[in-house]
N, C-alpha and C positions, 0 to 999 in steps of 0.2 A: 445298202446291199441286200439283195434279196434272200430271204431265206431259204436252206434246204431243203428239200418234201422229206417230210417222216418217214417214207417208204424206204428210204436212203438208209436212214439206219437200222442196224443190226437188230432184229426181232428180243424181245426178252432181255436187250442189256438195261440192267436194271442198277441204281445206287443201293449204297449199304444200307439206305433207313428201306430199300421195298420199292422207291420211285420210280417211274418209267424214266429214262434216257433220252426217250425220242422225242428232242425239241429241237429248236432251230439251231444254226449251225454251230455260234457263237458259246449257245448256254450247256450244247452238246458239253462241250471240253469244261464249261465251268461248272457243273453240277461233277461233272468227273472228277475235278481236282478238291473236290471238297467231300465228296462223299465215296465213290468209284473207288475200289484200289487202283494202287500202280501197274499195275498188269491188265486191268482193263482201261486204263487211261492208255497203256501203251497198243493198245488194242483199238481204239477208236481214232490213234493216228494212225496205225496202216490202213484202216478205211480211208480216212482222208487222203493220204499219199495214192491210192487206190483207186480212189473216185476224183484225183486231181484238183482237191480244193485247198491243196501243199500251199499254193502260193497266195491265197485271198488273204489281206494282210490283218486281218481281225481272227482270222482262224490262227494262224501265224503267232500273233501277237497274243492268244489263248494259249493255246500250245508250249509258249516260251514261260508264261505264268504258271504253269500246269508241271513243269518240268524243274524248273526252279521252287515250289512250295514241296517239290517228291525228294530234294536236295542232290536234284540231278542236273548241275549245271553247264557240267559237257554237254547234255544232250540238248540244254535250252540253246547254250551256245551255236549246235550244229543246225537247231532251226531259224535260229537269226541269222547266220551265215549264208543259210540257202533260199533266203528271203532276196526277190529282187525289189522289192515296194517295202520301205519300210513306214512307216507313220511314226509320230512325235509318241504313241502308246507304246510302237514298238519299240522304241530306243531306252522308253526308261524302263521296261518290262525287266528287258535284258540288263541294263546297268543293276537295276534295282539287286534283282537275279546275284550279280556279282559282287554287289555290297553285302548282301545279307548275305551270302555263303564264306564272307571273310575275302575274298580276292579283288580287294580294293585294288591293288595296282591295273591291275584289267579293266578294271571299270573307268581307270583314271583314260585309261589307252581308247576303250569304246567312246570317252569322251571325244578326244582327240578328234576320232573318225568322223563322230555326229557332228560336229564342227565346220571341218572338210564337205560334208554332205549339203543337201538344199534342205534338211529339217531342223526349225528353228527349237531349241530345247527349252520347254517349260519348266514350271517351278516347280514339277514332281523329281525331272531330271535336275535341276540342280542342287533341291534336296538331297537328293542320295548322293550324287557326288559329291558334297560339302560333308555327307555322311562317310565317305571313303576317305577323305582326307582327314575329316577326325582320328578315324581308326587308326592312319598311317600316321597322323601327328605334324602329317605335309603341307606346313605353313605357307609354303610357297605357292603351290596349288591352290590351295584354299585363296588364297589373295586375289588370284587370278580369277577365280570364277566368282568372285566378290567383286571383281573391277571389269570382266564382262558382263555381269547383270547391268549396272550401273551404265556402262558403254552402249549397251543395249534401249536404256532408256527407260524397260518398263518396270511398274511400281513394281516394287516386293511385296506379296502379301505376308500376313504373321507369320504361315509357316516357315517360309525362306528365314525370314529374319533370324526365330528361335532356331532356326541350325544353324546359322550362321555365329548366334552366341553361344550355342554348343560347343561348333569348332575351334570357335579363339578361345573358349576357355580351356580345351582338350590341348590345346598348343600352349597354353602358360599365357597365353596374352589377353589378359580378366581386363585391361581398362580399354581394349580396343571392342570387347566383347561389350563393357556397359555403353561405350560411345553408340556401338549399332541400338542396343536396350534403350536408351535415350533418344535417339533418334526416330522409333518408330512412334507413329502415327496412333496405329493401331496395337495393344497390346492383351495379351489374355493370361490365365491363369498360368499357363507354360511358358510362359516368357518372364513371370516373377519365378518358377519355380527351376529356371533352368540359371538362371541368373544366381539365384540361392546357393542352390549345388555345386554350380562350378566354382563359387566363391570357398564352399569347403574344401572341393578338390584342393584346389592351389594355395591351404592354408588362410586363407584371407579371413579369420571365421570374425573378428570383428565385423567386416565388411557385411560377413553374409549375415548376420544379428542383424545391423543396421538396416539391410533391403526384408527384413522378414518385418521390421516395425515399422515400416514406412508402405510396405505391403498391406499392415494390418489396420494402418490407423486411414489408408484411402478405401476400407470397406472391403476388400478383397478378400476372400476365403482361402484358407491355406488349405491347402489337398496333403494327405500324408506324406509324399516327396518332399515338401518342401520344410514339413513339421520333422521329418527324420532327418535332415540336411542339419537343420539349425541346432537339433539337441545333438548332433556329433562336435557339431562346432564350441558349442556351452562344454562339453565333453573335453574339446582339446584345450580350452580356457580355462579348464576347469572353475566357470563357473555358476557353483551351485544353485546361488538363490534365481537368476535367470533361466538357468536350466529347469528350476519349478515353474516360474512363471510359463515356460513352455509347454510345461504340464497339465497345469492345469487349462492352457489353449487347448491341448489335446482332447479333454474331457469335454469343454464347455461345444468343440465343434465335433465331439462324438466321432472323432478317427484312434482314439487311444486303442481300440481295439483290434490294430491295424496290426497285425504281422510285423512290420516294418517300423510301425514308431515305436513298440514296446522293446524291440531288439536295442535302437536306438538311446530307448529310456534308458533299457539295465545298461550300455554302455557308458551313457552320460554317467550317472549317479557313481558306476563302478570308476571312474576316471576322477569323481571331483571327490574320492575319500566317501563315499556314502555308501558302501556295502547292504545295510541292511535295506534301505531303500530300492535298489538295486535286486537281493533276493524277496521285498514284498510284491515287484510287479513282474518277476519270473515264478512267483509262485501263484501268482493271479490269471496269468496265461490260461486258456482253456487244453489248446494244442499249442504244444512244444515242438520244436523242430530242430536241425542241427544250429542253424544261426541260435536260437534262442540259447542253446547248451551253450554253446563256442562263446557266445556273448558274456554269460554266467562264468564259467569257467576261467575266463581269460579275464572277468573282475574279481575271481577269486585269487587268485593268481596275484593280480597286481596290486590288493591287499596283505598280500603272504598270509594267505588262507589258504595252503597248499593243500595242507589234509582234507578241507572241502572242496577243494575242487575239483580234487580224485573221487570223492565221495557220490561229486554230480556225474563224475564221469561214470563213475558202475552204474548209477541210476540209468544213465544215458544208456549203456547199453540193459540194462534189464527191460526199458519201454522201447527194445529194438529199434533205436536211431540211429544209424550207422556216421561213426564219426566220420571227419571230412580231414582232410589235408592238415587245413587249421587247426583243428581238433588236438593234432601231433603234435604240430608245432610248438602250440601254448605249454603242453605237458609233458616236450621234452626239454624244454626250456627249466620248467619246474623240476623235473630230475636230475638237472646237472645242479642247477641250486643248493638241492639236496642230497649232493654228490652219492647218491645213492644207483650202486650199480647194479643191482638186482633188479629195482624196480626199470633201471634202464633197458636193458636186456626184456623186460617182459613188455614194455612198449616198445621193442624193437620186434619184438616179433608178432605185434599186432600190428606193426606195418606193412612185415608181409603178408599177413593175414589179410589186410583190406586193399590191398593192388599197392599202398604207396612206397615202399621201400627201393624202388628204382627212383623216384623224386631225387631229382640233385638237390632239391634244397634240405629234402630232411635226413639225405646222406651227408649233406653239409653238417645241419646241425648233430646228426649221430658220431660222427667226427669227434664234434666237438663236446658232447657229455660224456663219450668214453673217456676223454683225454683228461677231462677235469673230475673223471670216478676215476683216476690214475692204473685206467685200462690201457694203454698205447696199443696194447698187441689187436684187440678189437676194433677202436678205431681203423689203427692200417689195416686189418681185413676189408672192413668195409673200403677204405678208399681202393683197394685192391679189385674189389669184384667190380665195381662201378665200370661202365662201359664207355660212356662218355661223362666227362667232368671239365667243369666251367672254373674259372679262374678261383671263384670263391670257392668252390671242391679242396683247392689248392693249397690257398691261405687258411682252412680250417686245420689241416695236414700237419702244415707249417707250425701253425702254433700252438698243435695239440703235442709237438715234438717241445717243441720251447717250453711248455706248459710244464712236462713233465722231464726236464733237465736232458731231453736228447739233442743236444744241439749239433751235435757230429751229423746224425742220421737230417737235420736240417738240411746240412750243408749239400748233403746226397743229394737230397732230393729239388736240389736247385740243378744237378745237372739233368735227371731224367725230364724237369720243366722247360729245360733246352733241349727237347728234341720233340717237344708234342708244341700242337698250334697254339696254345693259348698264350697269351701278352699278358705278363707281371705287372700288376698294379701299383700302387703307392703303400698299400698293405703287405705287398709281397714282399716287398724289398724293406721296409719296415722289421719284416718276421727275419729276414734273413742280416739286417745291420745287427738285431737282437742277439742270434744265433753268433756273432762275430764278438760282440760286447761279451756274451757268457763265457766263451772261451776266449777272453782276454787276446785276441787273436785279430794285429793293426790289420795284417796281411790281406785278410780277407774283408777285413772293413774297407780297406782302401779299393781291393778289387771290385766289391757292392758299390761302393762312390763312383767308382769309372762308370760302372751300369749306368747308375741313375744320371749319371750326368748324357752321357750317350741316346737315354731315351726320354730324355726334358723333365726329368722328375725331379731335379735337383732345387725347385723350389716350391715344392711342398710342404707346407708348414709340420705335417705329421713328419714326414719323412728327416726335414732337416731338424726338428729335434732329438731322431732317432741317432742322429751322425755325431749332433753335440753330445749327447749320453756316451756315443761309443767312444769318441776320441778320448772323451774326460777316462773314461774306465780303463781307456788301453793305453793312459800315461801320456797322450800328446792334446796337454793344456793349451798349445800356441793352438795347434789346427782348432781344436773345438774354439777358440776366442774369434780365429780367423771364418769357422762356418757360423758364430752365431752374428758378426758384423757384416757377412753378406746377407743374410737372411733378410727378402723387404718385408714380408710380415710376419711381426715377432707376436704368438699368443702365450697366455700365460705358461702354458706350458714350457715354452721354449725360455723365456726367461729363468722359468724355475732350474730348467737341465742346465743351465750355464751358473745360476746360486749354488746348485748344490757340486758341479764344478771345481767353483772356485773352494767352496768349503773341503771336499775331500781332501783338496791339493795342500792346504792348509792358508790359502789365500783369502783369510779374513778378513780384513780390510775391503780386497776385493769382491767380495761377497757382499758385504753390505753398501757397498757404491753402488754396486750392482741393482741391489733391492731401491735404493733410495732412486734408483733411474727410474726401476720399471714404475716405483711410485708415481712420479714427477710426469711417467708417459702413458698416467690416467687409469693403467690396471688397476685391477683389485686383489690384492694377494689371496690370496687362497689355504687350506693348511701345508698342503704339498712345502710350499714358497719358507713356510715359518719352520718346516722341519730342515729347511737348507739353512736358512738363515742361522736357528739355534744352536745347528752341528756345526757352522761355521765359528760361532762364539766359544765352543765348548772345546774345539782343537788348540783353541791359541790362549785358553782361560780367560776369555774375555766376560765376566761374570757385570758387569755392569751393563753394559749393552745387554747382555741376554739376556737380563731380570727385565728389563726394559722392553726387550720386542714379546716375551713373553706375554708379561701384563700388556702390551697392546691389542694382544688378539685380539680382545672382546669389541674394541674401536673398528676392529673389520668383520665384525658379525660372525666371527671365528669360535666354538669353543676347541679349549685343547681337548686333545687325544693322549692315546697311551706314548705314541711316537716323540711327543710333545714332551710327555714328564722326562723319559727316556733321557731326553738330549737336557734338560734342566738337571737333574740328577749327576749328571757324568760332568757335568760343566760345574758342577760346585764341588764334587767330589774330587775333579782333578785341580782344583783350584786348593786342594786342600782341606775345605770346611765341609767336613761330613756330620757332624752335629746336624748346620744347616741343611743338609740331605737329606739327612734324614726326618728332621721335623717338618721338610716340606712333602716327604713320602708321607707323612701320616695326617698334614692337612689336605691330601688331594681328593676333589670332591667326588671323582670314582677309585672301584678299585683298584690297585696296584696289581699290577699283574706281575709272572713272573722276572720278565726281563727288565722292570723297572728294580726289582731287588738287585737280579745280575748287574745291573750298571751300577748301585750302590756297591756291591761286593768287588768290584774290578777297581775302584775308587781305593776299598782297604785294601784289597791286595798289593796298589802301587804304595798306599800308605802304610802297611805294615799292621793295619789296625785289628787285631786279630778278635778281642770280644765283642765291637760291631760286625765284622765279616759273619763270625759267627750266627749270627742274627739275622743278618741281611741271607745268610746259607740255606736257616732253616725255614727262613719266610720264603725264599723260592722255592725248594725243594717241597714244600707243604700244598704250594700251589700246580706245581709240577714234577710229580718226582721222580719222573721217567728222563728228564733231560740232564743230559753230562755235563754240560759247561761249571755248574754252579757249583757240584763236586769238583771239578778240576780246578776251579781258582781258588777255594776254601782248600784244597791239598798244597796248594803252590805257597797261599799264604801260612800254611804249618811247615812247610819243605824250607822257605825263609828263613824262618827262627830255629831252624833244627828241630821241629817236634817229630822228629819219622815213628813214633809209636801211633802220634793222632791219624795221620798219613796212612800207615797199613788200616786202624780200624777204619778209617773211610772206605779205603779202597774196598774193607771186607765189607763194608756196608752198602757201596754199588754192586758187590756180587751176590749179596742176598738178596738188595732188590731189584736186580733183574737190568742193572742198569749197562748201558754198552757203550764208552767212548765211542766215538765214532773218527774213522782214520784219517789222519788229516792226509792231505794228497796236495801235487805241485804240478803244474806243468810249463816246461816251455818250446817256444818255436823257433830251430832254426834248420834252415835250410830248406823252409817253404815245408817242414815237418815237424809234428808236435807230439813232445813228448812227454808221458805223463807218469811221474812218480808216486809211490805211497812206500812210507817209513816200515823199513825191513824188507820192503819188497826186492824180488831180485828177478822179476820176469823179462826187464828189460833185455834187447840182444846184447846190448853194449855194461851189462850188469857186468862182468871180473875189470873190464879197464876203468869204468867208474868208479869201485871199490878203491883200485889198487891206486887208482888219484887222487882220492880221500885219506888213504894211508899217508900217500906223500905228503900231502899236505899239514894231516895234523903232526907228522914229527918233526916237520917244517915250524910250526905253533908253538908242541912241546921244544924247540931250539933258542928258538927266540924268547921262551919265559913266558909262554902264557898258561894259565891254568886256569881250566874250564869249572865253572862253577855248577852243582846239582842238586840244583834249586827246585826244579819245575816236577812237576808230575810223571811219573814214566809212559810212553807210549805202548809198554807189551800190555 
């Protein structure tokens, strides 16, 4: 095609470095989109339109390049459109055009057309559309223009191949991706290094170890992609001394200096326990960036080097790096850890500060640190303002109410959840069997079960041990026995909610059948498993068995816990031998906390055993002296024997230090209504006919000969 005369174009349009403009037709538009603003690119098309060279299909096909690299792809669009001559350029111009600006589905649909048309589409065109399908994760697609190449006949050269191992591994399918890897003829650096990567993506990271040493040992040089792929992978394996050996690859092939493998590095090291390896090559860095902070940080972090991480984070903003998304994330993660609401609150308000506090995900997690800094009212602010929220918005809500003993307001907010679009998860209904369990409440547990069965959730293994917990809690032993023998797969977890079950229930026997199954069906107990088991032993005084599964922990790689003496202590003590209680409280290789004394002291209390109680009093009260229980059973055990003088000086003793029963409270549900009492209370509406039915009752009591014993501690 012959080029345009000079004189054609516009006198003095000149590019941003000074260049004359005035070349032939083609280089006019390409010296424009690389150097020309967009205003005088859009300027040397109405000359074209102008002087009628709209339709030459290289001007055209300029044009559509020119307009797609300005990220204006309406407009590239409306020049392909009113193209009558297209060429195999211009089809992948425009595709390209529409991959790169994200609207892969268009570009799937221009396929389509080029198709339907007399242009045969090359291997630039079916790179970017095997690049669209990536994006889209459209396995199906992708197949298709894998089995038209193929239909077609002609070779693939490398590049086709390496997108085509892109795609299968962006779709989850790594061994369809190494079959094309194996099959090619011809291979190059991006075809080991894409192979690498996708192998991390999809967890495979053995895998991707394996193609980085068999890359290295056929002579091939590793480019930082592929050295940064492999230390994430040593990273998730956490393992260390490979993860050197990639180190020192890095050094010997002079890419350690890379932006990207050092990020890599401090991740590796921070993941396999190596922190200070980790701060020597973040400190070696020349330029810092937010990855490099974000990298540091978030191994600071998952050393519980909280106070350094926050440390790096002031730095960070002192070398004015402006944190990122992640940034937040990692370090409000760390302040609910450290339930510390202040500091909460001042990283909430440097999320508005840097555009992120509309992020549903980090209104998710602000949700969630208010509720565990035992804020509710600020979390629901924030779920309040929030404009649009995603399922998980929901489930934060949900269990920041659970979290903090609001389960009422739970239940609420399951009806406002039915009337906005979003579909309840296996988490949702989780939070809300929980919310049903707390308040002892079948009613509404039974209601949740209809849900979940209604929207196929009824065989999720989370969910179905949320049903066994709830049944067991809300008194119906049959149903939980009956949801845990449908269950087809039982994880430890679910096992354990039916041990501890049967132990509540006082079904001992039961319980340990139980364990001996999950034995036999190759689990592994866990300590959960051994605190059902031991409570099981300790209900029915079964001290031989539970001396027994005790000492077995150690055969399941178990140590005990505090949970653990807890239930050994109450199980010897209610067996009677508190000697033996107590000389295993003082061989326990940590320390005894308080409630391990309280379980001794409940022991004497049923024993009568007033100068060990005594003991057992002052050793929890020493350890905790703010908590009632331990006075209240050391009063019951003087109230007993008739000491009411020791009894007042206690009593005078929690009011000097400061200590507060706290009110016991009842509730029950009838009539699809729940009712909740607290001792002396009289708020109820139905408070005088309750009274006056209690009246009746006890001269009913006092008739028949009974006389109430006042034994127990007072409630005023």
């Amino acid at each position: 095609m012959a080029l345009y005369p000079i004189g054609l174009v516009a006198k003095g349009t000149t590019s941003a470095k000074g260049v004359d403009c005035g070349v032939g037709n083609g280089e006019v538009l390409q010296t424009g989109q690389v150097g020309c603003s967009v205003v005088k690119g859009a300027q040397l098309h109405c000359f074209v339109v102008k002087a009628g060279f709209d339709q030459f299909v290289y001007v055209g096909t300029s044009l559509i390049d020119f307009y797609s690299k300005s990220g204006d792809v309406g407009a590239a669009r409306q020049v392909f459109d009113d193209l009558l001559v297209k060429s195999t350029t211009t089809w992948t111009a425009i595709i390209a055009a529409c991959v790169n600006a994200g609207e892969s589905e268009l570009s799937l649909k221009l396929l389509r057309n080029l198709l339907e048309s007399d242009v045969v589409p090359d291997n630039y065109v079916v790179s970017s559309i095997l690049g669209a399908c990536s994006s889209l994760e459209f396995l199906e697609g992708g197949k298709e223009i894998h089995g038209y190449v193929h239909r077609r006949g002609a070779e693939m050269d490398v590049t086709v191949n390496n997108v085509l191992i892109d795609f299968y591994m962006k779709c989850g399918k790594f061994k369809t991706a190494r079959a094309v890897f194996d099959q090619m003829g011809v291979k190059n650096t991006i075809s080991w290094t894409t192979m690498i990567s996708g192998y991390m993506q999809n967890s495979c990271d053995w895998e991707a170890i394996s193609m980085f040493r068999d890359m290295n040992s056929l002579g091939w040089m590793l480019d930082r992609f592929a050295c940064s792929s492999v230390l994430i992978s040593c990273g998730s394996l956490e393992a260390l001394d490979l993860g050197r050996q990639v180190h020192t690859y890095t050094v010997k092939t002079d890419v350690d200096s890379d932006g990207f493998v050092k990020n890599s590095l401090i991740d590796m090291y921070s993941k396999c326990d190596s922190f200070g390896d980790a701060r020597k090559v973040f400190d070696f860095m020349v330029n810092h960036d937010v990855i490099s902070y974000n990298a540091i940080i978030e191994g600071g972090l998952t050393q519980d080097r909280l106070y350094e991480a926050f440390d790096l984070f002031a730095e960070m903003r002192e070398n004015l790096i402006l944190p990122s998304l992640l940034t937040f994330v990692s370090l409000l993660g760390a302040s609910a850890s450290l339930f510390s609401l202040e500091l909460s609150k001042q990283l909430h308000g440097l999320t508005v500060k840097f555009g992120f506090s509309a992020d549903m995900f980090v209104c998710s997690i602000l949700i969630d640190v208010y509720s565990k800094c035992s804020s509710i009212k600020d979390a629901r602010q924030v779920f309040i303002e929030m404009n649009e929220k995603d399922i998980v918005v929901w489930n934060s809500m949900l269990f920041g109410y659970i979290q903090q003993c609001e389960n009422e307001e739970a239940l609420k907010l399951f009806l406002k959840l039915q009337y906005c679009s979003q579909k309840p998860n296996y988490l949702t209904f989780v939070a809300f069997i929980a919310a049903s369990c707390n308040l002892v409440s079948l009613l509404h547990g039974l209601q949740f079960h209809n849900q979940i069965v209604k929207v196929g959730l009824d065989f999720d293994p989370h969910v179905t041990n949320a049903l066994v917990d709830m049944y067991s809690k809300c008194g119906g032993l049959e149903e939980a026995r009956r949801m845990f023998n449908s269950t087809l797969q039982r994880d430890i977890a679910c096992w354990n909610a039916m041990i501890s079950t049967y132990a509540q229930h006082g079904e001992a026997k039961e319980a340990l059948s139980m364990f001996e199954k999950m034995i036999n069906d190759g689990l592994k107990p866990n300590n959960v498993t051994f605190v059902g088991v031991l409570s099981a032993c300790s209900h029915v005084g079964l001290v031989k068995e539970g001396l027994h599964h005790f000492y077995s922990m150690s055969g399941y790689g178990i140590e005990p816990e505090t949970e653990h003496y807890v239930c050994m202590v109450s199980l010897l003590g209610r067996a009677g031998k508190l000697v033996e209680a107590m000389q295993f409280i003082e061989k326990m290789p940590i320390p005894p906390g308080a409630i391990v004394w309280r379980s001794l002291l409940s022991a004497c209390r049923e024993a009568g055993h007033i100068d060990l109680g005594e003991y057992a009093a002052s050793m929890a009260i020493s350890i905790d002296a703010k908590d009632s229980g331990s006075y209240i059973l050391l009063s019951n055990i003087y109230a007993s024997k008739g000491m009411w003088s020791n009894v007042k000086k206690l009593r005078e003793k929690m009011d000097s230090n400061g200590v507060v029963k706290e009110t016991g409270c009842s509730w029950i549900e009838i009539n699809n209504e729940v009712h909740l009492f607290i001792a002396r209370d009289r708020s109820h509406h139905q408070t005088d006919l309750i009274y006056s039915f209690m009246e009746l009752l006890i001269r009913h009591m006092k008739w028949i000969g009974y006389v109430p014993e006042d034994t127990t501690f007072s409630n005023e």
